[in-house]
C-alpha atoms as an extended CHARMM CRD file, in Angstrom:
* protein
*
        75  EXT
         1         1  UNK       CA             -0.3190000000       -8.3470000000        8.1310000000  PROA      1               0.0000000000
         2         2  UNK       CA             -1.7330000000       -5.7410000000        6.4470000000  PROA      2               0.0000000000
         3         3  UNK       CA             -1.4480000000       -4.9290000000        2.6500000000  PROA      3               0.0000000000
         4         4  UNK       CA              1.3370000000       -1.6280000000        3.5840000000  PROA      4               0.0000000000
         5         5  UNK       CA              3.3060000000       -3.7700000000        6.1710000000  PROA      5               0.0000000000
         6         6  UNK       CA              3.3470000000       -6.9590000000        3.0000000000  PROA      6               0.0000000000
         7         7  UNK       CA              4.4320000000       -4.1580000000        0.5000000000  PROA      7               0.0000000000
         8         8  UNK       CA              7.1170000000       -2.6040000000        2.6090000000  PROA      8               0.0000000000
         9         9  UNK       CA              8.6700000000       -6.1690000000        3.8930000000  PROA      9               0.0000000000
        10        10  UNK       CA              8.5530000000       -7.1250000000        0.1980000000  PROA      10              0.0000000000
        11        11  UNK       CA             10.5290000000       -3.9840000000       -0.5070000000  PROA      11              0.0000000000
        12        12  UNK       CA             13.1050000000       -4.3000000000        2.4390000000  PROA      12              0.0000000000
        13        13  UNK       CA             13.7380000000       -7.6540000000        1.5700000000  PROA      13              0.0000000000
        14        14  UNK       CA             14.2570000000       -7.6950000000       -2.4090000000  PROA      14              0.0000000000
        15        15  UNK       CA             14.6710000000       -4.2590000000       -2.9960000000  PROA      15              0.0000000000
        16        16  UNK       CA             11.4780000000       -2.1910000000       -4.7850000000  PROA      16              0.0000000000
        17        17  UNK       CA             12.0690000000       -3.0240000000       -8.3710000000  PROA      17              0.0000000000
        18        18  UNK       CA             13.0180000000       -6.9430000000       -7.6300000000  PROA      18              0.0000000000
        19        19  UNK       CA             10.3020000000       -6.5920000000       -5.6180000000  PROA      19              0.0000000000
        20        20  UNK       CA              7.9290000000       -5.7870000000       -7.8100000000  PROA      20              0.0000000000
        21        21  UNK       CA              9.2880000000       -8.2230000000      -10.4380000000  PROA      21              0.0000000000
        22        22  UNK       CA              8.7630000000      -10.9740000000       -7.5220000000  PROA      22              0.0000000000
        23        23  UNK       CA              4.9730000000       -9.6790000000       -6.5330000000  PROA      23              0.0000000000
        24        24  UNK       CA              4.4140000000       -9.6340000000      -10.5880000000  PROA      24              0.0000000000
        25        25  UNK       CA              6.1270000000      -12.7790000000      -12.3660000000  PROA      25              0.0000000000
        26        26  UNK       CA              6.7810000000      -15.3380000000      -10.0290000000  PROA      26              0.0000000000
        27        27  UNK       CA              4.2960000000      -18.4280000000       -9.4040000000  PROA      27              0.0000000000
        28        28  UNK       CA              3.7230000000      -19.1340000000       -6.1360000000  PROA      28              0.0000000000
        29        29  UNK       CA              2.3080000000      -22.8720000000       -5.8550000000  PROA      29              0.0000000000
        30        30  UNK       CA              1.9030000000      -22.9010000000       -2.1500000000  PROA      30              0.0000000000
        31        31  UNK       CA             -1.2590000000      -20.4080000000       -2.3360000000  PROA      31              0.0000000000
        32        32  UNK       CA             -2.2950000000      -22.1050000000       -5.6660000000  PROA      32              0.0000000000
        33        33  UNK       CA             -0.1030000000      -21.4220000000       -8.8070000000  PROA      33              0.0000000000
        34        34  UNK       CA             -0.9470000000      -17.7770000000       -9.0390000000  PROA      34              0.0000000000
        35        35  UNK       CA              1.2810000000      -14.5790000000       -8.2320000000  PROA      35              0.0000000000
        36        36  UNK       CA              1.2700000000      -12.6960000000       -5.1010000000  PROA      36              0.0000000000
        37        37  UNK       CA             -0.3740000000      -10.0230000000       -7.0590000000  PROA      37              0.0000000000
        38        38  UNK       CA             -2.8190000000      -12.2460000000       -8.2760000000  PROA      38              0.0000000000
        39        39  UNK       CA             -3.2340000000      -13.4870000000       -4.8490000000  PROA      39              0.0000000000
        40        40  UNK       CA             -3.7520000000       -9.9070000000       -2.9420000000  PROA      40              0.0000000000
        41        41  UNK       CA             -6.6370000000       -9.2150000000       -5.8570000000  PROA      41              0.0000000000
        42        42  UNK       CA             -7.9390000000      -12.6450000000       -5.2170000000  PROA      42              0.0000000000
        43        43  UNK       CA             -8.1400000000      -12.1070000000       -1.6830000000  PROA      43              0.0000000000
        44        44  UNK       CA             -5.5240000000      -14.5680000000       -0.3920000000  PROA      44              0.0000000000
        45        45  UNK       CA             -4.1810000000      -13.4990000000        3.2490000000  PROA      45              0.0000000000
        46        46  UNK       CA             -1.2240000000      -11.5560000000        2.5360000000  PROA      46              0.0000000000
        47        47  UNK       CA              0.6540000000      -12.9520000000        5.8310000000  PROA      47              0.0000000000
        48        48  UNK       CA              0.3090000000      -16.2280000000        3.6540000000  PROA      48              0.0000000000
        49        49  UNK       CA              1.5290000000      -14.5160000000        0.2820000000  PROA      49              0.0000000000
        50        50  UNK       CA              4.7390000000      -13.3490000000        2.2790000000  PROA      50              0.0000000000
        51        51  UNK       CA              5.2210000000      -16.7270000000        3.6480000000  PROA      51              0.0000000000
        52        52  UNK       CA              4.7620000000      -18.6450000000        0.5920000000  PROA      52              0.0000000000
        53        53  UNK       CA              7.3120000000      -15.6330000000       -1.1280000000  PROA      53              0.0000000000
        54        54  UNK       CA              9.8290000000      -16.0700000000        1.4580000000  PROA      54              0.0000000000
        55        55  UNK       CA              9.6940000000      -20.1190000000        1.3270000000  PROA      55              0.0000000000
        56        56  UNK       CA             10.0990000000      -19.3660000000       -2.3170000000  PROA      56              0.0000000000
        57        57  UNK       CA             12.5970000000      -17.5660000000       -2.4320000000  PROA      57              0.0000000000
        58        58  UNK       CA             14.9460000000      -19.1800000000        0.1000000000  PROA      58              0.0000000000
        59        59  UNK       CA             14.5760000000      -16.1910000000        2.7310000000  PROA      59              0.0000000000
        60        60  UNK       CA             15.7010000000      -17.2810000000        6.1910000000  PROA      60              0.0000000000
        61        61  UNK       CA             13.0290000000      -18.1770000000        8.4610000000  PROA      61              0.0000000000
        62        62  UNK       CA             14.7090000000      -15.5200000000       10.8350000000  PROA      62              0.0000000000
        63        63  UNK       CA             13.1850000000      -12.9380000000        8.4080000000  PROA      63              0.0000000000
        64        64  UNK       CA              9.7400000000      -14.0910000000        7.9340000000  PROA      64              0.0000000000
        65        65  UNK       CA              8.1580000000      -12.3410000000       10.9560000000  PROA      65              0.0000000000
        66        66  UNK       CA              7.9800000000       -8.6280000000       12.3180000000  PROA      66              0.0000000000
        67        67  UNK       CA              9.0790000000       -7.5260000000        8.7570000000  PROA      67              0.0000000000
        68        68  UNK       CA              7.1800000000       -4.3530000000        7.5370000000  PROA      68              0.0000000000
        69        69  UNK       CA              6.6430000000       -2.7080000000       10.3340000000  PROA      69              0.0000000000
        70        70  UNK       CA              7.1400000000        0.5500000000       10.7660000000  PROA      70              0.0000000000
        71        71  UNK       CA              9.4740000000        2.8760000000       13.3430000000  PROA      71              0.0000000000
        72        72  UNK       CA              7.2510000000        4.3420000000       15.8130000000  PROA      72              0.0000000000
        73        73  UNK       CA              6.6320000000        7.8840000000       15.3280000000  PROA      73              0.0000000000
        74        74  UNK       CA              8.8400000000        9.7110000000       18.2220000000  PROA      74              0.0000000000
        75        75  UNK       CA              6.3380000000       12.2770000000       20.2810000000  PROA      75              0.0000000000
């Protein structure tokens, strides 16, 4: 998962301002008590930030994977 694709599931699923609230304020203690912005500038995997968001945040497993992706462009 790259850094766009974690940004843009984050964004489907909460919503860009609860988001960003999310990504800012709330501890995640699966990758180590920080925040997932404190874990994307610490270098944590961001596949593991979404997981430990979603666990977090009672998301349905269901959800977890394929999330920010984007459409393919049509030719």
């Amino acid at each position: 998962m790259r850094l766009s694709e974690f940004r843009l599931a984050v964004s489907d699923e909460f919503g860009e301002a609860y988001g960003q609230v999310l990504t800012r304020d709330l501890v995640l203690e699966e990758i180590g008590g920080i925040t997932a912005e404190q874990g994307v500038a610490s270098g944590v995997s961001v596949r593991a930030i979404w997981l430990a968001l979603c666990r977090a945040t009672d998301v349905p497993p269901a959800r977890w994977y394929g999330v920010g992706q984007r459409e393919p462009k049509k030719s």
